[in-house]
N, C-alpha and C positions, 0 to 999 in steps of 0.2 A: 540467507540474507533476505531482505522483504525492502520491496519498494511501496511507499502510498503513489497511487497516480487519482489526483484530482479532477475530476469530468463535472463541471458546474456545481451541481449538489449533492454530487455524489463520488463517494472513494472507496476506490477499488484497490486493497490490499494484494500483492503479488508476490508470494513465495518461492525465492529461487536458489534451489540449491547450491552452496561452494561446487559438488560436482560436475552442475548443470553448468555454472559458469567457466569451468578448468573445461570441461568437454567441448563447448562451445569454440574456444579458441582461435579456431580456423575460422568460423564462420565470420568471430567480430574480426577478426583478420581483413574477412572478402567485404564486408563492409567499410573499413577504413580505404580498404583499394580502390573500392566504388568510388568514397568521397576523396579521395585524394586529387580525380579530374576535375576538381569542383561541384557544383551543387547549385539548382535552382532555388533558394530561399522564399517561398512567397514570389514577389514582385524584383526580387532580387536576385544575380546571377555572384555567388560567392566563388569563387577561383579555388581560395585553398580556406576550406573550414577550420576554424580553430578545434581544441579539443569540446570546449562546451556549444561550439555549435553543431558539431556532429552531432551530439547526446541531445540536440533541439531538435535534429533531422530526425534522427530514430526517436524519439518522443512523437513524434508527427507520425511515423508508424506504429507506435505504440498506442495511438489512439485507434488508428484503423482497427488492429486487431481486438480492441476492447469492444467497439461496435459488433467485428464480426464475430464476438464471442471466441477468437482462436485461443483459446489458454495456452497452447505449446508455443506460439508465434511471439505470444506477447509477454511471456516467461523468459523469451531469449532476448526480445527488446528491450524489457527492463535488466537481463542482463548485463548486457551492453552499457548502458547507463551507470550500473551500477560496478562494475568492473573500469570506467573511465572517469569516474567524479567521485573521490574516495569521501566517505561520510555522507555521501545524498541521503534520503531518508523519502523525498516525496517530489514526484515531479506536477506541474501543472499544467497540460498541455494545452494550446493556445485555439479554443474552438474555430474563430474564425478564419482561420490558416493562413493566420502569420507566425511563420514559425519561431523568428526570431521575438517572438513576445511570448515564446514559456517561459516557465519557471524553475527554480529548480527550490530545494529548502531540505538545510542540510544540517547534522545532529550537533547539537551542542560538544565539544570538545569534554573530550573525559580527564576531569583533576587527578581522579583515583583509579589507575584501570582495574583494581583487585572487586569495585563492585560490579563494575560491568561485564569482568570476566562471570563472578557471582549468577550475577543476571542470566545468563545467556546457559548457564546449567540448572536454569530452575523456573520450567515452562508458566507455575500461578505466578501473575501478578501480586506485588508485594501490594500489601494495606495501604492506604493511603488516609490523609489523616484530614482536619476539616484546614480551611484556610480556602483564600483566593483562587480561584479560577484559574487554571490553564492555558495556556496561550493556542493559538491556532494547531501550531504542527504540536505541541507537547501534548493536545488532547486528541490531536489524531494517531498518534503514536500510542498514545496509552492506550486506545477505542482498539487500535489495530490488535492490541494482546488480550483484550477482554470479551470481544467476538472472533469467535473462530469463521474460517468459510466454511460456504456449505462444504458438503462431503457424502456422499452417496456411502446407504446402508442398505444390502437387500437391494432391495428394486426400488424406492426412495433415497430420500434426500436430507439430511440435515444440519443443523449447526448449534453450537452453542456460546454462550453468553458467560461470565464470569460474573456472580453475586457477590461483592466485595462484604456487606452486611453479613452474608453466610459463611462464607469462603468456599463455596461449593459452584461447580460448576452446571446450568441449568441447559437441558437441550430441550431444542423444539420440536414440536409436533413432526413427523414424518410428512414430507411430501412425495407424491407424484411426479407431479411436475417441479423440474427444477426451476423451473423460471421463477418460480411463485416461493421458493426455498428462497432463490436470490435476492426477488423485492420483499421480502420481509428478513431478511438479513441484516438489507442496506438500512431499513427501519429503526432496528435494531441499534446499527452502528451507528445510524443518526443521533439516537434519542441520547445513548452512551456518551456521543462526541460532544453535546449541547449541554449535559449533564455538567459534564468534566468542567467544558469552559465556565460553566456556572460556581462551578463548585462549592463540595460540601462533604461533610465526614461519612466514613462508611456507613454507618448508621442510618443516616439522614440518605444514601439514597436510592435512588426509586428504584420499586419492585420492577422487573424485568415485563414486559408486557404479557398480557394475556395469554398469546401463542405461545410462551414458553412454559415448561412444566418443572 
């Protein structure tokens, strides 16, 4: 399962495994136990959280963890989220900490589930044809399948990009440093995401940047 979690101008894809969510159990267990005495909200004392206000609480941890760079912490926070809000897709968490001003945005309802089962056993991104522009969450959900995260090779760092024009998939140079794998990732995922909302046919578009081979 994969959650978008949106940090100003920037989105951070979070892959969470069914496993990781079945194993987890107990934990999002000891977390409802917690909120169950109530909850400081911001400026506010909430008695008993509803179910989406919980998933605001742990969203509010979920940003901690994105700062502190915990990837296991923050795999189990969107967890949580995603195992209590069925069809989320992306959460928005509320910089200034108020928590009750996140977001949540969640997938379109499926007419057909024979394509989406389809989908879901077949990691390349289908073609996409030319026509109107993407909505918000439809071009972050698409960005999300056509940049990979990084992923450590060796003693570096990589990621790669889906060329819709080719069908092939392009990686990037090898880094060192992962931090610099990351911000040019997010570059990446930008350009992709700005792309989409623009939109245009395979053809038409743009060569993947420089850094990629």
């Amino acid at each position: 399962m994969r959650l978008n979690a949106i940090v100003g101008d920037l989105v951070y894809t979070l892959e969470v495994p069914d496993t990781l969510i079945a194993e987890a159990d107990d934990f999002f267990a000891r977390l409802d136990r917690d909120m169950d005495h109530g909850w400081q909200m911001s400026r506010e004392w909430v008695p008993r959280p509803t179910r989406l206000e919980r998933c605001q609480i742990v969203a509010d941890k979920l940003l901690t963890t994105l700062e502190n760079e915990d990837d296991q912490l923050g795999r189990l926070m969107a967890g949580y989220i995603l195992s209590r809000l069925p069809d989320v897709a992306a959460v928005e968490p509320d910089l200034e900490g108020e928590i009750q001003n996140t977001r949540f945005q969640f997938n379109a309802p499926q007419t057909d589930p024979a394509p989406a089962q389809q989908a879901a056993t077949d990691r390349t991104p289908r073609p996409r044809t030319a026509g109107p522009g993407l909505d918000k969450f439809a071009a972050m959900a698409q960005a999300g399948q056509e940049v990979t995260q990084v992923f450590k090779v060796g003693k570096g760092y990589r990621f790669s990009v889906y060329d819709p024009a080719s069908g092939r998939w392009l990686e990037s140079p090898q880094f060192v440093d992962r931090n610099e794998a990351e911000r040019l990732r997010q570059m990446a995922f930008k350009d992709r995401f700005e792309s989409l909302q623009q939109g245009s046919a395979p053809a038409d578009q743009p060569r993947p940047r420089s850094h990629l081979g």
